[in-house]
C-alpha positions in Angstrom: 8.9 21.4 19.8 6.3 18.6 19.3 4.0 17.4 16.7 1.3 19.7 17.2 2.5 22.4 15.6 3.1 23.2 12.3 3.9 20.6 9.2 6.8 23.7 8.7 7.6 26.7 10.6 6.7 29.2 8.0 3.3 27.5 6.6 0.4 28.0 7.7 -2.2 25.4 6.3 -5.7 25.0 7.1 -6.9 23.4 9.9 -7.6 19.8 8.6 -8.5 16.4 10.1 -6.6 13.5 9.2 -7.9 10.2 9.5 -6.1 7.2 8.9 -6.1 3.4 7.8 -4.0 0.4 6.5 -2.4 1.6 3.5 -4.0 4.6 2.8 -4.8 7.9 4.6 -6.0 11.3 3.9 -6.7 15.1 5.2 -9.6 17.0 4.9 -10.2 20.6 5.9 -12.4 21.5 8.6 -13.8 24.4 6.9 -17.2 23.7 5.4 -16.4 22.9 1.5 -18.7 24.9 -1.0 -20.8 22.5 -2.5 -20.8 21.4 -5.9 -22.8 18.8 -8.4 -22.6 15.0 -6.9 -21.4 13.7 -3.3 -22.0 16.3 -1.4 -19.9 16.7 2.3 -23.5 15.4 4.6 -24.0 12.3 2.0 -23.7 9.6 4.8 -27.0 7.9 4.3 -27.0 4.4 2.7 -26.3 5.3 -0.5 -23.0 6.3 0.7 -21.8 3.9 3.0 -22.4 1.6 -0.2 -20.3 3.7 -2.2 -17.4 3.5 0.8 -18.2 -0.5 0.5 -17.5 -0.3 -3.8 -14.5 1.5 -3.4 -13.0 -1.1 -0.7 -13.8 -3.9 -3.1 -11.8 -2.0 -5.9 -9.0 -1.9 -3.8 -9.3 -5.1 -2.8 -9.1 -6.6 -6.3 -6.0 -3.9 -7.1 -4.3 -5.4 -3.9 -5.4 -9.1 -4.7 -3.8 -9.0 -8.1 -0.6 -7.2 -6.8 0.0 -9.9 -5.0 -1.4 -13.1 -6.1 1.7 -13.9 -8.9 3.7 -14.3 -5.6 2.3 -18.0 -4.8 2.1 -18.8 -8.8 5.8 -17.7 -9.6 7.2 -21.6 -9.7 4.4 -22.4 -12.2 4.4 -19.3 -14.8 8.2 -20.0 -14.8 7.8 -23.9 -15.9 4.8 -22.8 -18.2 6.4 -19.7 -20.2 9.4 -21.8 -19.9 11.5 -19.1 -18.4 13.5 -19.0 -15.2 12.3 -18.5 -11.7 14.2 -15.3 -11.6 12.8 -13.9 -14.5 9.6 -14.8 -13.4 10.4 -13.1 -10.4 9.6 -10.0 -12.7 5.9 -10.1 -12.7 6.5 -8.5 -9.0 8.8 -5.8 -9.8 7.6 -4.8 -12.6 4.4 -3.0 -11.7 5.9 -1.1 -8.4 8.4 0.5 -11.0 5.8 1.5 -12.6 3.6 2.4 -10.5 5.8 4.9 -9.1 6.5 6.5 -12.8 2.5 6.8 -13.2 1.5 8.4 -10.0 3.4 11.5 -10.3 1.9 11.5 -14.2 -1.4 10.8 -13.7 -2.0 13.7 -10.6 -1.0 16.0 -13.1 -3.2 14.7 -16.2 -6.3 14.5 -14.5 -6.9 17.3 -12.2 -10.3 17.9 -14.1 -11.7 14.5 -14.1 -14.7 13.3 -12.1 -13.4 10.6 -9.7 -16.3 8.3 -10.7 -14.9 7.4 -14.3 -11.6 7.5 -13.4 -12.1 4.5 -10.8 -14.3 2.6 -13.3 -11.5 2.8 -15.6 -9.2 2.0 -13.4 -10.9 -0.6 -12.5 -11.4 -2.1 -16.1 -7.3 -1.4 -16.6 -7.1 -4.4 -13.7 -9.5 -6.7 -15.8 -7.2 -6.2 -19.1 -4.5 -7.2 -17.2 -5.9 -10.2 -15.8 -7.2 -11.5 -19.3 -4.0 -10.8 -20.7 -1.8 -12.5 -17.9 -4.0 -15.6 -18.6 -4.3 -15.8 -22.2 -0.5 -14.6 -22.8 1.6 -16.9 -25.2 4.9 -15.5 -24.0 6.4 -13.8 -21.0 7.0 -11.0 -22.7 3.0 -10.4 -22.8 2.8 -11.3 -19.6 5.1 -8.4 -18.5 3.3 -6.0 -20.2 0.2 -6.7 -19.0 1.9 -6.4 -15.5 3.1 -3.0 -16.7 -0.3 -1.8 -17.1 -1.2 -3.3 -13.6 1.6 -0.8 -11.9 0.3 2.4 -13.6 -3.4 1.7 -12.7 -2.1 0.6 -9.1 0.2 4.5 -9.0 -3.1 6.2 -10.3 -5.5 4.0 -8.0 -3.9 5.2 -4.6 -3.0 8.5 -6.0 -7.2 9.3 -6.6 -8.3 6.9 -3.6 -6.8 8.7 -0.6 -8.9 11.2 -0.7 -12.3 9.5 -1.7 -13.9 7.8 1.9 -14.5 11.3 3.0 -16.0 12.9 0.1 -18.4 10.3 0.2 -20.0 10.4 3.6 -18.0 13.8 5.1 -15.2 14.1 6.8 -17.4 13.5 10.6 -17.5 10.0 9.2 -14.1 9.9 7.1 -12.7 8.3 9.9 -14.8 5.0 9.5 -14.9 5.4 5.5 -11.1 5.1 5.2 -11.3 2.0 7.9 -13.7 -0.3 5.4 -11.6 1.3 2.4 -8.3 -0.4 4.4 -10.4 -3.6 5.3 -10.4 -3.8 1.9 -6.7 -3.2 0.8 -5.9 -5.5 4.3 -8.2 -8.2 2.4 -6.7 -8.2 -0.7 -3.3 -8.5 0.9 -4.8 -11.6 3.5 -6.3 -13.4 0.3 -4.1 -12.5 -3.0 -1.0 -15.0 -1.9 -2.3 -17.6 -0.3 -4.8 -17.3 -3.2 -2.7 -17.5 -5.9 -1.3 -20.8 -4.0 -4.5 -22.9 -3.7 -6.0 -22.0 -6.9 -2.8 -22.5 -8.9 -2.6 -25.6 -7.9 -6.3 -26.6 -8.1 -6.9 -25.1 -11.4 -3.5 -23.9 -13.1 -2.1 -20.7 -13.2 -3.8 -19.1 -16.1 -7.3 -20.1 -14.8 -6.2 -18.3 -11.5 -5.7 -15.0 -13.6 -9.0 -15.9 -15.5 -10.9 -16.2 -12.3 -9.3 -12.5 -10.6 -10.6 -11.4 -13.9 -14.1 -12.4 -13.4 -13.8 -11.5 -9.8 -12.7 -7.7 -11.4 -15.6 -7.4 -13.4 -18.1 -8.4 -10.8 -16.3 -5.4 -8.9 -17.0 -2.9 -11.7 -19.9 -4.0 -11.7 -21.1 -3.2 -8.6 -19.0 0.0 -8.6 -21.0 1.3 -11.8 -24.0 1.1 -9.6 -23.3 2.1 -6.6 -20.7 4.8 -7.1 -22.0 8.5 -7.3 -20.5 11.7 -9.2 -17.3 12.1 -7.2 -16.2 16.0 -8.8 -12.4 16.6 -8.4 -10.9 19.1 -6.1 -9.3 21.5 -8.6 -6.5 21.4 -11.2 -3.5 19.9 -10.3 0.2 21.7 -11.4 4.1 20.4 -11.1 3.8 23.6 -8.7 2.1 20.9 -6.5 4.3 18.4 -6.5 7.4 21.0 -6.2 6.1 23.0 -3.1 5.3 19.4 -1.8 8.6 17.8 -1.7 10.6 21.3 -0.8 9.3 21.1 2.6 11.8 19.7 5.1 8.9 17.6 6.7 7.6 16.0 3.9 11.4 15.1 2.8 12.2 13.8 5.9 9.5 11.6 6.2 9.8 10.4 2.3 13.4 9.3 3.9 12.4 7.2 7.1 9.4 5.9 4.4 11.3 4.8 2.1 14.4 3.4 4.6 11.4 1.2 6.0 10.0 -0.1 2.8 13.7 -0.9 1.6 13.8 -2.9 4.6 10.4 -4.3 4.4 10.5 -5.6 1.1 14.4 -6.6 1.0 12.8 -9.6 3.6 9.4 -9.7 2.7 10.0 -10.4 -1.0 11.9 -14.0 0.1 9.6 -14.5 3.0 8.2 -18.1 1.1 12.0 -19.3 1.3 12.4 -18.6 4.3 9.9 -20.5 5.4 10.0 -23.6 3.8 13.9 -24.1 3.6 15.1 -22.1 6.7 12.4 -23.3 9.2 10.9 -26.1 7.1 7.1 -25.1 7.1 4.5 -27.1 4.9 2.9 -25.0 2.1 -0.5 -25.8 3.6 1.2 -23.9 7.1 2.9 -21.3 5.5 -0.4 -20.0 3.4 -2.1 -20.0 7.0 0.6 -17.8 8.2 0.0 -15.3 5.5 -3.6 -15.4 7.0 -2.8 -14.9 9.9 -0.4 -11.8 8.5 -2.5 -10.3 6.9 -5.4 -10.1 9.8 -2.9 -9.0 11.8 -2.3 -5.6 9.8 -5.7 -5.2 9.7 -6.0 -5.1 13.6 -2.6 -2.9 13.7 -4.6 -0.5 11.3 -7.7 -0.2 13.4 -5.5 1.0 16.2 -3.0 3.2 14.1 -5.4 6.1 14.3 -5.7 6.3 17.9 -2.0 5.9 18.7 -1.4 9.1 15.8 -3.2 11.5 17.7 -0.1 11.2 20.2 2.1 11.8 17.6 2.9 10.5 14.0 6.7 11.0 14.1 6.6 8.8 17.6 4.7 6.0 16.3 6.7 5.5 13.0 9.4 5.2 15.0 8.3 3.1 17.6 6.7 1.0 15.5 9.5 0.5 13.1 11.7 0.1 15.6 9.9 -3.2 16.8 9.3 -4.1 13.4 13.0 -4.5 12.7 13.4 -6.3 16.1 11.0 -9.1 15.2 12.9 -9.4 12.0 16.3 -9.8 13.4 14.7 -11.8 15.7 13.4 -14.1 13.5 16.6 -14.2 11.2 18.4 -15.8 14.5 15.3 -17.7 15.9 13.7 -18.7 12.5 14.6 -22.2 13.0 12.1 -22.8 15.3 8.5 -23.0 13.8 7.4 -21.8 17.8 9.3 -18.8 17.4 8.6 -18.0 13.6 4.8 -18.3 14.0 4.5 -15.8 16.6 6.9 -13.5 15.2 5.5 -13.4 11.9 2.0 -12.7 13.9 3.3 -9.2 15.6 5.6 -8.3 12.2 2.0 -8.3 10.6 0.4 -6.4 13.4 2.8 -3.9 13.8 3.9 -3.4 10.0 0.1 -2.5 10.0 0.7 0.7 12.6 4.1 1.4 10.1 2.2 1.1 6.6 -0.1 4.5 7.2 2.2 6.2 9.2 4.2 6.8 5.9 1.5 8.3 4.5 -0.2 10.1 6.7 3.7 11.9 8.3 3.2 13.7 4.7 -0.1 14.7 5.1 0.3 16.0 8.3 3.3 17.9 6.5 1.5 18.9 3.6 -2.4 19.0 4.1 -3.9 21.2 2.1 -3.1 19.1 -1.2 -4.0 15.6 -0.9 -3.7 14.4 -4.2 -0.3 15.5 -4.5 0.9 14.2 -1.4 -0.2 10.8 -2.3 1.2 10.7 -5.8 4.6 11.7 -4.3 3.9 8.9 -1.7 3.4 6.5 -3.8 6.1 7.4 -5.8 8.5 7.4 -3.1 7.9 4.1 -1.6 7.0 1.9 -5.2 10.4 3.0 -5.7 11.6 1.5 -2.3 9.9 -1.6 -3.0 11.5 -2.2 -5.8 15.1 -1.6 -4.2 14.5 -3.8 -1.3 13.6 -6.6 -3.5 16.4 -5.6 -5.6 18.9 -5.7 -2.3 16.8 -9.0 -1.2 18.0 -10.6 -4.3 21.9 -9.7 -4.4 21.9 -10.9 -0.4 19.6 -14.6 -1.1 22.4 -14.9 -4.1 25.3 -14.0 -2.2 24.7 -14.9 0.9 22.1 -16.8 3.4 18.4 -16.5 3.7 19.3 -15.8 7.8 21.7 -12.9 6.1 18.8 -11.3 4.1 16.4 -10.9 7.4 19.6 -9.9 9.1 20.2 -7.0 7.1 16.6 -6.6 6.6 16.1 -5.5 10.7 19.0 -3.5 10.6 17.9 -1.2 7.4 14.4 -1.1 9.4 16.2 -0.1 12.4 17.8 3.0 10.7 14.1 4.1 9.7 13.5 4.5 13.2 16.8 6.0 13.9 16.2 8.7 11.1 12.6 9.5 12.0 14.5 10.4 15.8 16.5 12.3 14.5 13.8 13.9 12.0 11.6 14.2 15.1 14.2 17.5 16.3 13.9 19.3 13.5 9.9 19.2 12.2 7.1 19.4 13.8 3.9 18.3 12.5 0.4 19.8 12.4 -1.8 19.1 15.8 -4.8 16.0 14.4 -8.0 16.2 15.2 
């Protein structure tokens, strides 16, 4: 068999496209959709292109703020006088629950225009922000990160499906590519961010100025976003018939095998740097530059190496993935062999990222929404377990052990999507 069959033996969907980009994808039918009140499937004028452009900018912000305590974690510590462990916290926290809001939120708000629901989400960000800066204790501070996850679980739940609906599906392609500029952005500035503004300004001024930078977003989203009307109601029925298909679970596997991996390195990445290869800051913030851009190019190219086959590229691109990071566990020494490796784990991570995604919507692609919820469900929870693993190894062992271990656990991702590759077979993409 190959991928151009069939997400499952036994269902037949209809035919859909699915387009792709760097941390989000989605599938649209190919049937012309009735038309309701709002965006309507031909909307690709200006108007709409702007609202693609609003949306990108929300993400970016959700992304930016994600990531930005990452570069700030030595300060909060010394300022809420807590430990750099503990502090270690304002990252964890929000993937865990992220992943316990995704799942709730597809099923509480089937019914709701898009259009509010990203505005809000949007202003859920802003709290957060405010609150991180004006906290008096860490335990505020935790909170507000709490409320950070389950807007980020609900964001990429409703946002999957949105670049489409805005312009139609004969431009989705292109929507969902400035929508992932966007989250690729966010990723590229939120760090290195967080490091050159905590140190010009402090730490609490950095949240206060993500905050302004939030509003300015909602903003600009309250003008130029139009009605987005949902799909339908959304049932645990959904979510069941979902994850009961022996496609979608073996991708949710190799998904969240890779994320383990990912994240179990990625999470101690800044160590490694400076005490295992003995970077500057100043260097080390242009390497997450440089990272970032380069999952922005591996996203712009994911799409056209799909349409040979989803199962093939997660694997190959895993596979190289958790070469570079053994690589650079053994190498990482050497600041001429780090810098380049950390260049293609960037680039290729960005071919990886969507092809988690998008192997479920090939699987399941005639309920979007649901897909994405479990998705994000699925690999928030990884996240959080490969940080988790990250931190027994960095306290147990070497930072060389950690990116060891790391490769090999992304290595078995590409194993299992092999061996997932004989027994499913995925829709043919458009």
């Amino acid at each position: 068999m190959n991928e151009s069959e069939a997400g499952t033996q036994t269902h037949r969907a209809p035919p859909v496209r699915v387009l792709t980009a760097s941390s989000c994808a989605t599938a649209v039918s190919t049937k012309p959709p009735a038309r309701r009140a709002g965006v309507t499937p031909t909307e690709s004028g200006r108007r709409g292109w702007a609202s693609v452009g609003a949306v990108a900018l929300g993400a970016f912000v959700v992304v930016m703020t994600e990531t930005m305590p990452v570069g700030l974690l030595p300060q909060i510590a010394e300022g809420l006088n807590v430990s750099l462990g503990l502090a270690g916290l304002m990252v964890l926290v929000p993937g865990a629950s992220a992943a316990v809001s995704a799942p709730l939120f597809f099923l509480g708000s089937g019914r709701f225009n898009r259009r509010p629901v990203i505005l809000t989400l949007g202003l859920t960000v802003l709290v957060s922000n405010v609150a991180v800066a004006a906290a008096p204790n860490f335990a505020l501070v935790l909170v507000a990160r709490m409320l950070l996850g389950a807007t980020i679980g609900a964001f990429w739940t409703v946002v999957s499906p949105v670049g489409p609906k805005l312009v139609g599906p004969a431009s989705g392609t292109r929507a969902i590519t400035i929508i992932a500029a966007g989250i690729s952005g966010g990723t590229v500035v939120g760090l290195p961010a967080g490091q050159f503004l905590g140190d010009l300004i402090g730490w609490r001024l950095t949240f206060a100025t993500a905050a302004a930078a939030t509003l300015i977003v909602v903003i600009t989203q309250t003008i130029l976003l139009p009605s987005i009307p949902p799909d339908g109601g959304t049932h645990m029925r959904d979510l069941i018939n979902t994850v009961s298909r022996r496609a979608v679970q073996f991708g949710m596997i190799a998904g969240a095998v890779v994320f383990v991996g990912q994240f179990t390195a990625w999470t101690y990445i800044t160590p490694f740097l400076m005490d295992h290869t003995h970077l500057s800051s100043g260097t080390i913030t242009l390497l997450f530059v440089i990272y970032g851009c380069g999952g922005i190019v591996g996203s712009l190219t994911a799409g056209s190496l799909f349409k040979r086959g989803v199962i093939a590229s997660f694997a190959g691109s895993a596979a190289v993935v958790g070469a570079l990071v053994i690589v650079l566990a053994i190498t990482g020494k050497s600041a001429w062999a780090a810098v380049p490796l950390l260049t293609l784990w960037g680039l290729v991570w960005g071919i990886v990222n969507p092809a988690t995604l998008v192997w479920l919507l090939d699987a399941a692609p005639e309920n979007q929404e649901a897909v994405s919820a479990v998705n994000v469900t699925n690999l928030q929870v990884a996240l959080v377990v490969g940080s988790a693993v990250g931190a027994i190894l960095v306290s147990t062992s070497s930072l060389p052990t950690v990116f060891l271990t790391a490769g090999f656990i992304i290595l078995a991702s590409a194993l299992l999507a092999g061996v997932a590759s004989r027994f499913v077979t995925l829709r043919r993409r458009i």
